[in-house]
Predicted model as a PDB file, atoms N, CA, C, CB and O in Angstrom, pLDDT in the B-factor column:
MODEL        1                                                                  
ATOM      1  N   UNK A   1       0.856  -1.178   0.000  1.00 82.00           N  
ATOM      2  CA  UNK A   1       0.000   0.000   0.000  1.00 82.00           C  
ATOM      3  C   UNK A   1       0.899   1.238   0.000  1.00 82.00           C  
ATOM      4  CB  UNK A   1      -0.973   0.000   1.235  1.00 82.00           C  
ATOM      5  O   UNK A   1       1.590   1.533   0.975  1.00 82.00           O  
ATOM      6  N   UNK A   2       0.865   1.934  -1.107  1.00 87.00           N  
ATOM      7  CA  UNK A   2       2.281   3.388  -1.037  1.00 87.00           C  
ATOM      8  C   UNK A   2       1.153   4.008  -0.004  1.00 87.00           C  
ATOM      9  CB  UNK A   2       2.844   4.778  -3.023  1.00 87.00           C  
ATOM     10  O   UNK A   2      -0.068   4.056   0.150  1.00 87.00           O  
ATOM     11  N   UNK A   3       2.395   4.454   0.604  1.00 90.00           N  
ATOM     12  CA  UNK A   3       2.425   5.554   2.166  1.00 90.00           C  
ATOM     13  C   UNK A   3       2.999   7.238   1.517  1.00 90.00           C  
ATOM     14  CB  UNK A   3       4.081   4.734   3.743  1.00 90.00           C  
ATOM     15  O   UNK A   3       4.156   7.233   1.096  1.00 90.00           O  
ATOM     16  N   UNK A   4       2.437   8.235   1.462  1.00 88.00           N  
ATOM     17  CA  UNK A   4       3.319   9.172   0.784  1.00 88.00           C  
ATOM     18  C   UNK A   4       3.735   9.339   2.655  1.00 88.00           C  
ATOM     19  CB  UNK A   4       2.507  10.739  -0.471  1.00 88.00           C  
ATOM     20  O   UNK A   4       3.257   8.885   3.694  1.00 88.00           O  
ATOM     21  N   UNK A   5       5.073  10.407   2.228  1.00 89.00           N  
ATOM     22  CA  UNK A   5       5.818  11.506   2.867  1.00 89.00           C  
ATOM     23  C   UNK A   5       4.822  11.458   3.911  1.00 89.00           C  
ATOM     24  CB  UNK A   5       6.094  12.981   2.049  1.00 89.00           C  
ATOM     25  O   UNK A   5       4.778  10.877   4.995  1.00 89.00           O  
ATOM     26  N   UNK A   6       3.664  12.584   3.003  1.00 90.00           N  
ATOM     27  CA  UNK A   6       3.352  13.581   3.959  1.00 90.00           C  
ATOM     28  C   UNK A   6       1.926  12.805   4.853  1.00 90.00           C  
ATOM     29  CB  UNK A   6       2.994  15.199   3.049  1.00 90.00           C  
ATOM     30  O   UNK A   6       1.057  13.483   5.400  1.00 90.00           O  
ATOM     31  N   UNK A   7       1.935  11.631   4.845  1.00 93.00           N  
ATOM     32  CA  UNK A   7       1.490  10.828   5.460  1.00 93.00           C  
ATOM     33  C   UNK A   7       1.996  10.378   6.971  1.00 93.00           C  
ATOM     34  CB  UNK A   7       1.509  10.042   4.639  1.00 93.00           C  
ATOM     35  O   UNK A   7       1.370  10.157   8.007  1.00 93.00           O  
ATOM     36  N   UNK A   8       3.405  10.340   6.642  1.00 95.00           N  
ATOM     37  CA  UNK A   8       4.170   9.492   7.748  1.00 95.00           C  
ATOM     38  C   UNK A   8       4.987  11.207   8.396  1.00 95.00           C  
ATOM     39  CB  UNK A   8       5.588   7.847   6.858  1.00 95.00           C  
ATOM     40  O   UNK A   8       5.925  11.192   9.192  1.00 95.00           O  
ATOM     41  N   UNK A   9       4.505  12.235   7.962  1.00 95.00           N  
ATOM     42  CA  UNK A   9       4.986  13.315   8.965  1.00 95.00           C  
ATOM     43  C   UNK A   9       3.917  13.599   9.281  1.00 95.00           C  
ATOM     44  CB  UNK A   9       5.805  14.487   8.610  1.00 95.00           C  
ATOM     45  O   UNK A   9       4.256  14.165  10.320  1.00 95.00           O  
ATOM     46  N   UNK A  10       2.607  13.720   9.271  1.00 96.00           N  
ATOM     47  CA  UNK A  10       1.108  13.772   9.660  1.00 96.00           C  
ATOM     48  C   UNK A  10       1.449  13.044  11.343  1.00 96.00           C  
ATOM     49  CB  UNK A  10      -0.144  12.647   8.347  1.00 96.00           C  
ATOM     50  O   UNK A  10       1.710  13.364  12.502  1.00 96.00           O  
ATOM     51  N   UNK A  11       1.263  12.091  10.620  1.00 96.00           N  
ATOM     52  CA  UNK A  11       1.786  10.690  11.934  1.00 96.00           C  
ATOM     53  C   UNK A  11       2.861  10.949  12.899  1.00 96.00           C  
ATOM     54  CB  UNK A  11       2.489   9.226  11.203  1.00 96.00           C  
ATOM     55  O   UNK A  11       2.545  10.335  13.918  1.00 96.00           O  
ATOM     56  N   UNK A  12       3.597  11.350  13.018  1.00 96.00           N  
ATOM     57  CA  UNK A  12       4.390  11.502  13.615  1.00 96.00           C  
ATOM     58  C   UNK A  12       4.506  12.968  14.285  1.00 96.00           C  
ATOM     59  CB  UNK A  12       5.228  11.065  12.923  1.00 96.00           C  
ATOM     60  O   UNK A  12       5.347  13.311  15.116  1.00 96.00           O  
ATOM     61  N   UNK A  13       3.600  13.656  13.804  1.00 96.00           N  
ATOM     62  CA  UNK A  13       3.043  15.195  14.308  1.00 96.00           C  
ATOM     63  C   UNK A  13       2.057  14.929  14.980  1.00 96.00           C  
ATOM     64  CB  UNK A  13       2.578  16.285  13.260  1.00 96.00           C  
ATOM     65  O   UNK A  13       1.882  15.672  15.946  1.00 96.00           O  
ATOM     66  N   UNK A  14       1.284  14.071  14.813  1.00 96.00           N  
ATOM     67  CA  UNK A  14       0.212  13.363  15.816  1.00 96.00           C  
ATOM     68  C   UNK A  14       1.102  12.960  17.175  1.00 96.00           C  
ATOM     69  CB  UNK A  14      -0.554  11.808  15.033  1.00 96.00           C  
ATOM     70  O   UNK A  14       1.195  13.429  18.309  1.00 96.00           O  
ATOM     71  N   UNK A  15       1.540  12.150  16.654  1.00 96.00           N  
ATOM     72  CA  UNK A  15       2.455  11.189  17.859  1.00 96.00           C  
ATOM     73  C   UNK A  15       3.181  11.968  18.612  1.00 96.00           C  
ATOM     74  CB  UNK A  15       3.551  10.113  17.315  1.00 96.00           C  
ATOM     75  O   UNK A  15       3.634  11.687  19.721  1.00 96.00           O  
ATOM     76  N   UNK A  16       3.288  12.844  18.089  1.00 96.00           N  
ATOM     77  CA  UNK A  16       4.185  13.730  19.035  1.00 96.00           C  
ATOM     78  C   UNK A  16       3.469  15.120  20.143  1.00 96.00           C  
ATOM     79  CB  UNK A  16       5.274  14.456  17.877  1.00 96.00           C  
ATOM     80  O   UNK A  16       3.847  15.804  21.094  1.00 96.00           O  
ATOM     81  N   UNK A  17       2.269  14.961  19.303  1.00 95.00           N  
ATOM     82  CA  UNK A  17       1.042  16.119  20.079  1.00 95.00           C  
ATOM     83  C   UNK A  17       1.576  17.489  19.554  1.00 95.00           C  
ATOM     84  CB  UNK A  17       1.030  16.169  22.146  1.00 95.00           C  
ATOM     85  O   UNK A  17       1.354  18.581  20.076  1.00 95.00           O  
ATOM     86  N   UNK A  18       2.379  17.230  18.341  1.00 95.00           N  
ATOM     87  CA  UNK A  18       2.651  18.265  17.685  1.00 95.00           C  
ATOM     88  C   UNK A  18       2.429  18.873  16.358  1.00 95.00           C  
ATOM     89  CB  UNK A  18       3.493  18.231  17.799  1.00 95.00           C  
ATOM     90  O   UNK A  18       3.287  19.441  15.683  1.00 95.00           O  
ATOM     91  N   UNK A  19       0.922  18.655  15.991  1.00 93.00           N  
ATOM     92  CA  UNK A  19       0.267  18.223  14.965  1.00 93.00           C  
ATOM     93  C   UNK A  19       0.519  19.826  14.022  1.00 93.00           C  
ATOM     94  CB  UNK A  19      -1.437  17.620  15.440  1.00 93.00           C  
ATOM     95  O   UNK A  19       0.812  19.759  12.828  1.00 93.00           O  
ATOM     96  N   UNK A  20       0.377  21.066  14.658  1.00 93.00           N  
ATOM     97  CA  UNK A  20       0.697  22.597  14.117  1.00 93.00           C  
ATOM     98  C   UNK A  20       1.691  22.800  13.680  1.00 93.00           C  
ATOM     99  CB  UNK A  20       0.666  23.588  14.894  1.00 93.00           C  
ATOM    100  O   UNK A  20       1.769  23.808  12.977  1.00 93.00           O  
ATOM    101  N   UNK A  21       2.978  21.929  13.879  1.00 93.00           N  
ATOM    102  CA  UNK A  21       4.585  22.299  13.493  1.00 93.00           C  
ATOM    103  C   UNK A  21       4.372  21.572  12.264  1.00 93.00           C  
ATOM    104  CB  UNK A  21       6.042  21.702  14.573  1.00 93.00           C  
ATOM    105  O   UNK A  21       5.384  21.681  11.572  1.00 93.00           O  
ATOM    106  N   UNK A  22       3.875  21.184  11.950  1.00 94.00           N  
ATOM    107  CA  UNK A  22       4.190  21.191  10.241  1.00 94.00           C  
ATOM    108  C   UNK A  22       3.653  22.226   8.867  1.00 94.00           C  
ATOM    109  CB  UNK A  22       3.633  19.849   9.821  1.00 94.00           C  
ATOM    110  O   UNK A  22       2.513  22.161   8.408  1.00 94.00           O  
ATOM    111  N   UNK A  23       4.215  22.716   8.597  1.00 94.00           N  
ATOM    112  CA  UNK A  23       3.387  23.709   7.100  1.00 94.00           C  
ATOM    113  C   UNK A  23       3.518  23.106   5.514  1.00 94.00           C  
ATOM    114  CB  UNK A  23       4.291  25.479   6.892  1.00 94.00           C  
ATOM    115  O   UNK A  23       4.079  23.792   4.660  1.00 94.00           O  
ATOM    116  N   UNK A  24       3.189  22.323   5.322  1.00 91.00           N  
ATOM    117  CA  UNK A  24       3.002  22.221   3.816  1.00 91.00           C  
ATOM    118  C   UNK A  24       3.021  23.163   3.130  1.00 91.00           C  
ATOM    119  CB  UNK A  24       2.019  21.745   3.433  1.00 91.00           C  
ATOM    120  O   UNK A  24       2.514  24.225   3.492  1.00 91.00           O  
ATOM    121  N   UNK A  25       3.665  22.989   1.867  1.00 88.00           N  
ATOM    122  CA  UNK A  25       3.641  24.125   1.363  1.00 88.00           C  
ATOM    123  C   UNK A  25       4.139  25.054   1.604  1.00 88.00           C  
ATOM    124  CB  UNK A  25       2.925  24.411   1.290  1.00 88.00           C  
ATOM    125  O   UNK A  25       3.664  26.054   1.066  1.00 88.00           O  
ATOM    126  N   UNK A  26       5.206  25.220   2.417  1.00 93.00           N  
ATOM    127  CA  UNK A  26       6.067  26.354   2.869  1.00 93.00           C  
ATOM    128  C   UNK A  26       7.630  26.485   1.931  1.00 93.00           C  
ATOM    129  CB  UNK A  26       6.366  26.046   4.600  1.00 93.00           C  
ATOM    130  O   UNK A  26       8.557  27.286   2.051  1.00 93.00           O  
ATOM    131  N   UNK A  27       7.470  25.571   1.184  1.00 92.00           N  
ATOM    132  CA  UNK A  27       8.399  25.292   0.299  1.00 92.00           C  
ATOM    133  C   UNK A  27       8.013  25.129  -0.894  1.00 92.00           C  
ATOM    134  CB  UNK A  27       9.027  24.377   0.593  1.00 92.00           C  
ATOM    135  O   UNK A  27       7.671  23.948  -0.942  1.00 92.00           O  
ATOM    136  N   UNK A  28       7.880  25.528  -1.750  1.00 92.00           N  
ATOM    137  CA  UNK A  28       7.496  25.348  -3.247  1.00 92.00           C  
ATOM    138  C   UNK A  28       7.992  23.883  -3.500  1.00 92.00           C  
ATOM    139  CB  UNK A  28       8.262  26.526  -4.340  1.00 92.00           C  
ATOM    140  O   UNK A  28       9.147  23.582  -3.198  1.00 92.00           O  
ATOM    141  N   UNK A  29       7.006  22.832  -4.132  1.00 89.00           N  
ATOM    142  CA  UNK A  29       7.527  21.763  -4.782  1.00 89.00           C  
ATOM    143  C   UNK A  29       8.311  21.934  -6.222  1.00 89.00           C  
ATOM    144  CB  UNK A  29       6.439  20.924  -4.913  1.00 89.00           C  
ATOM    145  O   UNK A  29       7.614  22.444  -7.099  1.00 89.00           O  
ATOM    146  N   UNK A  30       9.819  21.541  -6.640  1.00 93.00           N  
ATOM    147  CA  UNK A  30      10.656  21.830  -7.432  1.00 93.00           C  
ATOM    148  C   UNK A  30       9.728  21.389  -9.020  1.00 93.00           C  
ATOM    149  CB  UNK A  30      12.105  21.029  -6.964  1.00 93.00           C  
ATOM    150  O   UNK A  30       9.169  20.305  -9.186  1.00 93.00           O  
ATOM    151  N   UNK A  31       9.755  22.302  -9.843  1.00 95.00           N  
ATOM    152  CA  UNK A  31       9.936  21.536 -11.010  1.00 95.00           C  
ATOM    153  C   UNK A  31      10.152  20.599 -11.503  1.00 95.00           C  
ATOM    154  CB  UNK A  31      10.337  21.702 -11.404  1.00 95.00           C  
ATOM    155  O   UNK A  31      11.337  20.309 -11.335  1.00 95.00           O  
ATOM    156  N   UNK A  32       9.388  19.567 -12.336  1.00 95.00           N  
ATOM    157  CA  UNK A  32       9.631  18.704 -12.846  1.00 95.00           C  
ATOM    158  C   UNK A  32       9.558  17.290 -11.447  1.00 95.00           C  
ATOM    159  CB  UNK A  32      10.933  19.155 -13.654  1.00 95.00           C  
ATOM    160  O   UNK A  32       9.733  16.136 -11.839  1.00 95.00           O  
ATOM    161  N   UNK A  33       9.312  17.523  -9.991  1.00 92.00           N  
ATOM    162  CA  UNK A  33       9.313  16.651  -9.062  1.00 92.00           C  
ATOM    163  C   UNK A  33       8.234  16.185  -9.586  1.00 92.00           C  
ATOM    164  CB  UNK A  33       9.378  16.991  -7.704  1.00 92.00           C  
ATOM    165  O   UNK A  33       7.401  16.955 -10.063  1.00 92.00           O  
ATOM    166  N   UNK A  34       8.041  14.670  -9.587  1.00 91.00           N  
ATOM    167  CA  UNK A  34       6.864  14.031  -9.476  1.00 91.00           C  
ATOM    168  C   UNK A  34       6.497  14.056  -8.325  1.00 91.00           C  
ATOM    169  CB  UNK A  34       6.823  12.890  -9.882  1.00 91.00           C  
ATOM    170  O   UNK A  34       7.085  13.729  -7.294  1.00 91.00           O  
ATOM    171  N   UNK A  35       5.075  14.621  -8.573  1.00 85.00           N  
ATOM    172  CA  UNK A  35       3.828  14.057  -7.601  1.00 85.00           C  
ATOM    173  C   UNK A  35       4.019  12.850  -6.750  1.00 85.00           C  
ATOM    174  CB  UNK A  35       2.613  13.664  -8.449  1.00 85.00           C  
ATOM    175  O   UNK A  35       4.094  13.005  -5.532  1.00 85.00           O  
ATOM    176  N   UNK A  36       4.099  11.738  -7.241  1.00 86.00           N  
ATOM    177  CA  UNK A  36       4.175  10.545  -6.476  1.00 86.00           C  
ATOM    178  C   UNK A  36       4.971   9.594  -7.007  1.00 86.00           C  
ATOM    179  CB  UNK A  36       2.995  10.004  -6.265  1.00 86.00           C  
ATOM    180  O   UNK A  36       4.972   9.327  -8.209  1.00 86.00           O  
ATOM    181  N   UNK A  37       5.673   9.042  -6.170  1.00 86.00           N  
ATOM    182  CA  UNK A  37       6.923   8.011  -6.158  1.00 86.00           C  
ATOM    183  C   UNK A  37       6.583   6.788  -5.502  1.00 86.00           C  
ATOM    184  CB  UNK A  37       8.203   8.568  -5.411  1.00 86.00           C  
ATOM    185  O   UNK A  37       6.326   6.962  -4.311  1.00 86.00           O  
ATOM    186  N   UNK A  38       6.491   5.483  -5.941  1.00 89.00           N  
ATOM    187  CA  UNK A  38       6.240   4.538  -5.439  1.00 89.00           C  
ATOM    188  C   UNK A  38       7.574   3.318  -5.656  1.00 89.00           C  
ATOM    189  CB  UNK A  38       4.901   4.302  -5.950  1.00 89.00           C  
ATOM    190  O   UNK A  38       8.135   3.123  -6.734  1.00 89.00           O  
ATOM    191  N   UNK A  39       7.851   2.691  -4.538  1.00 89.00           N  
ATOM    192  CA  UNK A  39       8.399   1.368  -4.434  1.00 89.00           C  
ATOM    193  C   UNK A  39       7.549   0.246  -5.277  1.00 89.00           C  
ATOM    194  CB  UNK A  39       8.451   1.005  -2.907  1.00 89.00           C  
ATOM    195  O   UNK A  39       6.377   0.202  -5.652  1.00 89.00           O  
ATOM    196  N   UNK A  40       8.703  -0.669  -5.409  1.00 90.00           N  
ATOM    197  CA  UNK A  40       7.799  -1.571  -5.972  1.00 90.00           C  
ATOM    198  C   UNK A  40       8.478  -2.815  -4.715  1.00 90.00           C  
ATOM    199  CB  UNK A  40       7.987  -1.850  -7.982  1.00 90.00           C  
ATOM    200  O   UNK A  40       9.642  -3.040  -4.386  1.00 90.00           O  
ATOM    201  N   UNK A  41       7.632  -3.214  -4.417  1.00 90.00           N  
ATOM    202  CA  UNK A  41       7.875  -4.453  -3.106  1.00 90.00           C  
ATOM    203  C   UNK A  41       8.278  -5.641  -3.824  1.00 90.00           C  
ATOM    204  CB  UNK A  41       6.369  -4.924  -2.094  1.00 90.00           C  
ATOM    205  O   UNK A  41       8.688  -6.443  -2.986  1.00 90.00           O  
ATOM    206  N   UNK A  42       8.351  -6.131  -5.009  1.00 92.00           N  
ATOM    207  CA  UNK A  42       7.939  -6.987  -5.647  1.00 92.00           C  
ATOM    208  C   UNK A  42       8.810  -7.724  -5.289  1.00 92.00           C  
ATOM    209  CB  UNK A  42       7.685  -6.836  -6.814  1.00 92.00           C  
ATOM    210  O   UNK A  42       8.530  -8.688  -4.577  1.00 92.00           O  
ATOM    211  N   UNK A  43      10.034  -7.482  -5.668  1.00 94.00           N  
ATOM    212  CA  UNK A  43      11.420  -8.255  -5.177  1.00 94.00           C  
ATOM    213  C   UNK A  43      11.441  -8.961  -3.723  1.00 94.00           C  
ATOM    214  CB  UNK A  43      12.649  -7.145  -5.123  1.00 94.00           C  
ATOM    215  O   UNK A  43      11.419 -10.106  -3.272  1.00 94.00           O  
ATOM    216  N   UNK A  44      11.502  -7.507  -3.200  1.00 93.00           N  
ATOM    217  CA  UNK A  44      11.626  -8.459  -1.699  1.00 93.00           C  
ATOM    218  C   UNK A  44      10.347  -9.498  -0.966  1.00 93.00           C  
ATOM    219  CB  UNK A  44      11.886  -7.267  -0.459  1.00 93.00           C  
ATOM    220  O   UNK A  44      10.489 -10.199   0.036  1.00 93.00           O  
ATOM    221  N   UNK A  45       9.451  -9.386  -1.565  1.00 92.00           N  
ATOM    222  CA  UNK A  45       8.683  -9.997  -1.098  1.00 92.00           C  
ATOM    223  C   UNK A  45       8.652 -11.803  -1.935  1.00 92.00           C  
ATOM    224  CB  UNK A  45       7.474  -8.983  -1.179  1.00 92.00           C  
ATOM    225  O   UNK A  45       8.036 -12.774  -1.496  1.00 92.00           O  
ATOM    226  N   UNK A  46       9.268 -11.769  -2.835  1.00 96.00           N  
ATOM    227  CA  UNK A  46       9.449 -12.862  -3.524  1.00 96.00           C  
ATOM    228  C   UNK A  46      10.731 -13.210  -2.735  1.00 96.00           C  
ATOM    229  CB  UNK A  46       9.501 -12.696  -5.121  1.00 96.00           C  
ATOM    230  O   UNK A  46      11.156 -14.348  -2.935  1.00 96.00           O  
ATOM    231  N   UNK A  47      11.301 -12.571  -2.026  1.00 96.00           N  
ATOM    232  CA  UNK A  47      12.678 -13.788  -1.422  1.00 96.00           C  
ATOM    233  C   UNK A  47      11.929 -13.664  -0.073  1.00 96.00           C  
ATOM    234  CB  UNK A  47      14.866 -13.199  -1.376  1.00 96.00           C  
ATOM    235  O   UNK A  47      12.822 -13.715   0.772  1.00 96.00           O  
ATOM    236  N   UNK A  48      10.873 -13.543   0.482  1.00 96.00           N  
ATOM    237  CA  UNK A  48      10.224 -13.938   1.095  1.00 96.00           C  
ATOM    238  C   UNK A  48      10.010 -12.872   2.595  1.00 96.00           C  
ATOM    239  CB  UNK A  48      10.697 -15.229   1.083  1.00 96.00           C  
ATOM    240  O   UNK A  48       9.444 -13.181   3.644  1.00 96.00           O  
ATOM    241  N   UNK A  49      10.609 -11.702   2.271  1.00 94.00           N  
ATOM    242  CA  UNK A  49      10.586 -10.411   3.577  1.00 94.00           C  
ATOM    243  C   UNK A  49       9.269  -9.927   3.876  1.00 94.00           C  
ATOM    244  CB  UNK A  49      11.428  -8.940   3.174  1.00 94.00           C  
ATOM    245  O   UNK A  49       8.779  -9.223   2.994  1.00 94.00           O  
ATOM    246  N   UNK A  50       8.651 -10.107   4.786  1.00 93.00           N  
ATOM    247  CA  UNK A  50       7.310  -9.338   5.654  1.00 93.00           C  
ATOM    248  C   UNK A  50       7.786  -8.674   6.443  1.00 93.00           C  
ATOM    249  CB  UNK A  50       6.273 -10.118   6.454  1.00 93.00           C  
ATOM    250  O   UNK A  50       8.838  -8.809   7.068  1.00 93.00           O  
ATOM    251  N   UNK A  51       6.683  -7.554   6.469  1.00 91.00           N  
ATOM    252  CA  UNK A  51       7.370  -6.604   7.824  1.00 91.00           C  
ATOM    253  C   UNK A  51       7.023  -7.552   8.655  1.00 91.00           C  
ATOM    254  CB  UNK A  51       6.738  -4.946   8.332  1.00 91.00           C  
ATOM    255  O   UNK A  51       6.404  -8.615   8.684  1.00 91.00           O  
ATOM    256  N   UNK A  52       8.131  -6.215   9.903  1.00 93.00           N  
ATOM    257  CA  UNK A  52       7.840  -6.920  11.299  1.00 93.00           C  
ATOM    258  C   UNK A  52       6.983  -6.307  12.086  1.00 93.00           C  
ATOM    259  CB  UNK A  52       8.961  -7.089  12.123  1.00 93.00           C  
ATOM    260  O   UNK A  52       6.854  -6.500  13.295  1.00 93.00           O  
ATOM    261  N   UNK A  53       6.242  -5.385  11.257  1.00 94.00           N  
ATOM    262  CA  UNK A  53       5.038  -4.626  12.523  1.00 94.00           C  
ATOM    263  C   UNK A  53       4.539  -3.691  11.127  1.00 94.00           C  
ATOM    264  CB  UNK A  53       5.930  -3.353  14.432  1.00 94.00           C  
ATOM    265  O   UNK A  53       5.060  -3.552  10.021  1.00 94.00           O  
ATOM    266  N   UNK A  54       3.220  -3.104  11.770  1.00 94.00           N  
ATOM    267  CA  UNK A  54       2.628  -2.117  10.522  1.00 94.00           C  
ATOM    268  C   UNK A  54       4.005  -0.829  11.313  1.00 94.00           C  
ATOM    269  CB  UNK A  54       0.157  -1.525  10.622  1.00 94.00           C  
ATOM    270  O   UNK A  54       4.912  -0.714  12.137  1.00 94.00           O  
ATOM    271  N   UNK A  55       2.982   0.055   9.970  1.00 94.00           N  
ATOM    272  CA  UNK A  55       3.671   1.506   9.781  1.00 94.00           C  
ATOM    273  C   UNK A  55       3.291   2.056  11.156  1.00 94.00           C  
ATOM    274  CB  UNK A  55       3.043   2.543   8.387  1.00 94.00           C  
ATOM    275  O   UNK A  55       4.234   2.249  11.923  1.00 94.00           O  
ATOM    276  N   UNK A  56       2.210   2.304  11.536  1.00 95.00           N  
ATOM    277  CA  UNK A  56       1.518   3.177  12.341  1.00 95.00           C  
ATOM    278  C   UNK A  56       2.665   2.608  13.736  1.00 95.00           C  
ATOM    279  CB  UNK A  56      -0.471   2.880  12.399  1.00 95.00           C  
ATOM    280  O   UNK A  56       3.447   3.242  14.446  1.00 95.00           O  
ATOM    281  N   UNK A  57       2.274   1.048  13.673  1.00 96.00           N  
ATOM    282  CA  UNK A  57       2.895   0.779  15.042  1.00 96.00           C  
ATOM    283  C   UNK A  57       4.556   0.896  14.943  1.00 96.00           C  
ATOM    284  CB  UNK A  57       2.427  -0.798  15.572  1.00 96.00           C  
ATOM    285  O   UNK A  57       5.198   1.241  15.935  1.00 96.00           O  
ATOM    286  N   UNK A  58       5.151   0.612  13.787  1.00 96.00           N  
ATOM    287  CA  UNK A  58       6.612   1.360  13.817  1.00 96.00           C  
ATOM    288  C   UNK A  58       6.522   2.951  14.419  1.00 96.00           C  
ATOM    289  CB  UNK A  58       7.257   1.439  12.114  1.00 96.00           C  
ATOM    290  O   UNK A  58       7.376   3.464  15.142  1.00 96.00           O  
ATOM    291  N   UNK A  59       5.902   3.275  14.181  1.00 96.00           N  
ATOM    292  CA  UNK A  59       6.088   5.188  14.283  1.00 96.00           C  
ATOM    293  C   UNK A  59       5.696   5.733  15.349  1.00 96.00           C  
ATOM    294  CB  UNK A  59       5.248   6.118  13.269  1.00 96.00           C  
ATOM    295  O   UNK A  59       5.953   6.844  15.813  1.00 96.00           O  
ATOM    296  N   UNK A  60       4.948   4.757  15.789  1.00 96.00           N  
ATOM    297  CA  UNK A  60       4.620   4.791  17.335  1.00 96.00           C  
ATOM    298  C   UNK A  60       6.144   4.406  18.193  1.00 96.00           C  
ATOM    299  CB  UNK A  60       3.246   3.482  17.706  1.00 96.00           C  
ATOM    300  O   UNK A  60       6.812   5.300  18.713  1.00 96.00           O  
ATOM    301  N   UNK A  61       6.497   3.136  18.232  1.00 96.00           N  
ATOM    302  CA  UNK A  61       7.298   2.662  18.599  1.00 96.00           C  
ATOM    303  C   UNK A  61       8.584   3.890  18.695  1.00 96.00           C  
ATOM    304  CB  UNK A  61       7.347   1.499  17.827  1.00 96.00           C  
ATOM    305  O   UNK A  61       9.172   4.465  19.611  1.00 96.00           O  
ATOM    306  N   UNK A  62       8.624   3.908  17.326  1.00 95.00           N  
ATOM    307  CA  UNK A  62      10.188   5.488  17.085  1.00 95.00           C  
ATOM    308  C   UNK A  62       9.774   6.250  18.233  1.00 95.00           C  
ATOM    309  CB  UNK A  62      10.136   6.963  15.251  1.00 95.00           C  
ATOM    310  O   UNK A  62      10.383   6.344  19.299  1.00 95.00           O  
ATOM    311  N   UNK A  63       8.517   6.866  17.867  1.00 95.00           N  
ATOM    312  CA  UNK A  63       9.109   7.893  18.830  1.00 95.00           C  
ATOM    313  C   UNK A  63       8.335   7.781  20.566  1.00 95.00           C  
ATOM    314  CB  UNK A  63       8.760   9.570  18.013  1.00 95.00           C  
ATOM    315  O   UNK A  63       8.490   8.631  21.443  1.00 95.00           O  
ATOM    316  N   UNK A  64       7.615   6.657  20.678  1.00 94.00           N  
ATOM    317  CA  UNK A  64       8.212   6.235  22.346  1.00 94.00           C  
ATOM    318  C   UNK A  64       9.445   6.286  22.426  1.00 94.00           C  
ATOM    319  CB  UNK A  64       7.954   4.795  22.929  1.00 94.00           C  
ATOM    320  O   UNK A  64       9.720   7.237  23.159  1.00 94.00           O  
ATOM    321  N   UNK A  65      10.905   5.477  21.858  1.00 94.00           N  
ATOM    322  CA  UNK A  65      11.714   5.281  21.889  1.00 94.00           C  
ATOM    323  C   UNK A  65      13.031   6.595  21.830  1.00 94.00           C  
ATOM    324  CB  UNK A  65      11.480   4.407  21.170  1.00 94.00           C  
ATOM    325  O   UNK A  65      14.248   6.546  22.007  1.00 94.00           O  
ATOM    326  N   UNK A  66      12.248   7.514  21.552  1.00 89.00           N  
ATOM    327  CA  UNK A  66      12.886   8.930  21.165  1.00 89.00           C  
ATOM    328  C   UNK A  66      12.553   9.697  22.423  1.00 89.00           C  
ATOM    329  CB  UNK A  66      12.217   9.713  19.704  1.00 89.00           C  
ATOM    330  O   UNK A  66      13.299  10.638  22.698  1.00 89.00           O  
ATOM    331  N   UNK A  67      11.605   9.448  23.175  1.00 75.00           N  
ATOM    332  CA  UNK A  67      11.689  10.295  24.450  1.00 75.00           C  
ATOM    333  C   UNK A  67      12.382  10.351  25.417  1.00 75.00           C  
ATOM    334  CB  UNK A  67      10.926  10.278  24.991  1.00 75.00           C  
ATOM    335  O   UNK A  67      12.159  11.191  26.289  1.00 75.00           O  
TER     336      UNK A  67                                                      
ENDMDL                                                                          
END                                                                             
């Protein structure tokens, strides 16, 4: 399932109870940047790699671990 960016700094502005410190858009997106960038899992999942926890609960985890 692609996760953008500004997904997993949402999350982590949550997690942190610091949901206002982020501004989108405070930076012009560059020319010619694509919109959206995706992985392709395909590989690793054919030599047989699963995560070891979802996203949410990784990002949780970080930043318990960061306090």
């Amino acid at each position: 399932v692609p996760v953008t960016i500004r997904e997993i700094v949402e999350s982590l502005a949550r997690l942190t109870g610091r949901p206002d410190s982020v501004d989108f858009g405070a930076v012009p997106m560059p020319e010619g940047e694509p919109p959206l960038l995706v992985a392709s899992m395909t590989r690793l999942r054919s030599l047989g790699w699963q995560p070891a926890t979802t996203l949410a609960a990784g990002l949780a985890d970080y930043v318990r671990r960061s306090d």
